[in-house]
N, C-alpha and C positions, 0 to 999 in steps of 0.2 A: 292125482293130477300134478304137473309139475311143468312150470313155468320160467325153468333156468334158459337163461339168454347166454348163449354160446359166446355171443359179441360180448360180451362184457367185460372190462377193466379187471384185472386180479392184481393183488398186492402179495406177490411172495413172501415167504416166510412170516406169514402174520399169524397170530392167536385167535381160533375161531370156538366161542363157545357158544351152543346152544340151546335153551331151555324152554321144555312143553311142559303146560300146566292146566289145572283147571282151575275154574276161578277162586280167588283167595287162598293159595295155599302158600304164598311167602314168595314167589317166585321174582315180584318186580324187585321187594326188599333186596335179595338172594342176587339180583345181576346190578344192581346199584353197586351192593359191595363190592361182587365179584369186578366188577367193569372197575370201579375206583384202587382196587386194589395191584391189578394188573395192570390196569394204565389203558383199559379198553374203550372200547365207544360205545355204549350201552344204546339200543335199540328199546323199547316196548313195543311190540309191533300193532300191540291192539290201538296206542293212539293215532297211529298213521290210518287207522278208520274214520277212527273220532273225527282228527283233521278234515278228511272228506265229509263225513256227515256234517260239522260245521258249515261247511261251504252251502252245501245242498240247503241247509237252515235260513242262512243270509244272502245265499243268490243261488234263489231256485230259477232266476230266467235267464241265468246263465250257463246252469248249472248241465253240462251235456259232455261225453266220453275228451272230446278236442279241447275245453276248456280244461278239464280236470286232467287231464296229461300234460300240460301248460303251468298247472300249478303243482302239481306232484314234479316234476323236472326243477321247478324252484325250490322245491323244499329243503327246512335246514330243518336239522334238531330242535334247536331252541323254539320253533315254531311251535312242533308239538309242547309245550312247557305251557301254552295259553291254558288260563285256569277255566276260561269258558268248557275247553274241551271235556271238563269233569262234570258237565250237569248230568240230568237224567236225562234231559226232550236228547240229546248230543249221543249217550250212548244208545238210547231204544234207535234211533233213525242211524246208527253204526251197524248193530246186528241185522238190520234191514238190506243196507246196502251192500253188505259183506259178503251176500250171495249172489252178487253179480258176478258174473263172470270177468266180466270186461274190466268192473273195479279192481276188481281180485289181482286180477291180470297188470293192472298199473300199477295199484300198492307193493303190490311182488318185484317191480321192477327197480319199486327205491329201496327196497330193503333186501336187493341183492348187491347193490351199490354199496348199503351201508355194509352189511355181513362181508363182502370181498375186496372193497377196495375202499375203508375209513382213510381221514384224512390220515397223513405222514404220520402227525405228531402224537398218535394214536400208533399201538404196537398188537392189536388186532381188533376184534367186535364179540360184543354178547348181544345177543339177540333174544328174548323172550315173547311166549306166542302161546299157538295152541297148535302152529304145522311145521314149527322149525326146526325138526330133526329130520321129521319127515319128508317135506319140501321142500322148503325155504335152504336150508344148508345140511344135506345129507351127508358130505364131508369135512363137517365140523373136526377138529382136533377133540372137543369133550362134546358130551352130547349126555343132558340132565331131563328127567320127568320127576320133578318135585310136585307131591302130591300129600294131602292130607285129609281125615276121615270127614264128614260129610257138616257135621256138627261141629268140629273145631276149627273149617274154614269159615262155618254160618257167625262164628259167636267172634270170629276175628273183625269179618266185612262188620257187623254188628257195632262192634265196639270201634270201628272205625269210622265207622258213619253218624256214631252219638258224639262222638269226638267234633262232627265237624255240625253239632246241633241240630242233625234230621230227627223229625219224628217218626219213626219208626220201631216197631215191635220184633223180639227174634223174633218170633214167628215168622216175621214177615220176612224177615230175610234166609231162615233158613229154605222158605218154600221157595225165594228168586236161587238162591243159590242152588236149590234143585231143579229147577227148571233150566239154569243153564248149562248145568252137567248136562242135561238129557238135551240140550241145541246141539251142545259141543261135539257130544260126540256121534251123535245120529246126522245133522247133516250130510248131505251127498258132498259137498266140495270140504274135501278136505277135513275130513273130522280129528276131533281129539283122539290120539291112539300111542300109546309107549310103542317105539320100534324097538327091534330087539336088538340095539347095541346102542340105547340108552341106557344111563345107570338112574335106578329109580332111588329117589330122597322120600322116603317120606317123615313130614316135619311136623306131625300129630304131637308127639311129646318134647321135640327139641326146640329150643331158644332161639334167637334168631344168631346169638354167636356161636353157639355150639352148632349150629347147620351151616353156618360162613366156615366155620373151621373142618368141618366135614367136606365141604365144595373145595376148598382151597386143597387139600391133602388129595383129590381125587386128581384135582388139575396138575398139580406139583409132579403128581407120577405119569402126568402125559405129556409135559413139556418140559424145558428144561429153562429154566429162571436165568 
């Protein structure tokens, strides 16, 4: 399915990079650097869900396709930053809403904005997802599927979540974390899937600077600095 808006704004000669992932595998880390590194406008696209699921949370009798293209049209970056966005009730009512169409359809509409036409002072966009090589930006200049084996994203999300004092057991996270492989890429709208002129990362054994310095030497031989 593909949702590019003909009418839309383009920013010439910008830097467009793109990265599919499954959950936990480094990739939000991986476009922080990459985006701070190049001077890009880092995108997450799974908060710009979050964002709408929040809303739906705190004005569900508001909450309808005209409202929510009303507030998606106001959207800044720094919105998606609200920490509420990271609870659990925020992301379970995300993956719910995500398969609407209609939502699909307006989220897609700010993060073809963000991906083709960042602000000036910005020298192009990273984007990370689970359809943005696929969808969302198919002619990206780099196009990344960073991926890792199934147990060294569990014990990452794991150790990232005792960090922030959940009680939770790996167990318990390696079984969400396989549960959300099997959403991601079984879904009918848009599933998680490497297209084939993405270069796949995988970041089972690498650090997180030795995989920054891997992405950086990939990008470096597709643009010119």
């Amino acid at each position: 399915m593909n949702y590019k808006n003909k009418n839309i704004t383009k920013r010439k000669n910008i830097i467009k990079v793109a990265i599919d992932s499954p959950a936990a595998a480094g990739a939000g880390t991986q476009a922080r650097l990459i985006s701070k590194h190049y001077n890009l406008l880092q995108l997450d696209t799974g908060r710009v869900y979050r964002y709408v699921a929040n809303i739906k949370i705190n004005e569900p009798y508001k909450f309808d396709y005209v409202y929510l293209k009303k507030k998606i049209s106001k959207l800044k970056i720094k919105d998606l930053k609200n920490k509420k966005l990271l609870s659990d009730k925020v992301a379970t009512v995300a993956s719910i809403i995500a398969k609407d169409k209609k939502i699909r359809k307006l989220v897609h509409a700010f993060q073809l904005k963000c991906a083709y036409c960042p602000p000036k002072k910005y020298a192009g966009s990273c984007l990370d997802g689970r359809d943005i090589c696929s969808v969302i930006v198919p002619d990206a200049d780099v196009k990344l599927f960073i991926t890792a084996n199934l147990k060294t994203r569990a014990l990452r999300r794991y150790k990232e979540l005792k960090a922030k004092n959940k009680n939770i057991s790996y167990r318990e996270v390696l079984k969400s974390v396989k549960k959300r492989d099997k959403s991601d890429t079984n879904r009918k709208i848009s599933p998680l899937k490497k297209t084939k002129d993405s270069i796949l990362l995988n970041t089972t054994n690498l650090s997180i600077r030795r995989c920054f310095l891997n992405i950086k030497k990939i990008i470096d031989k597709k643009i010119i600095i």
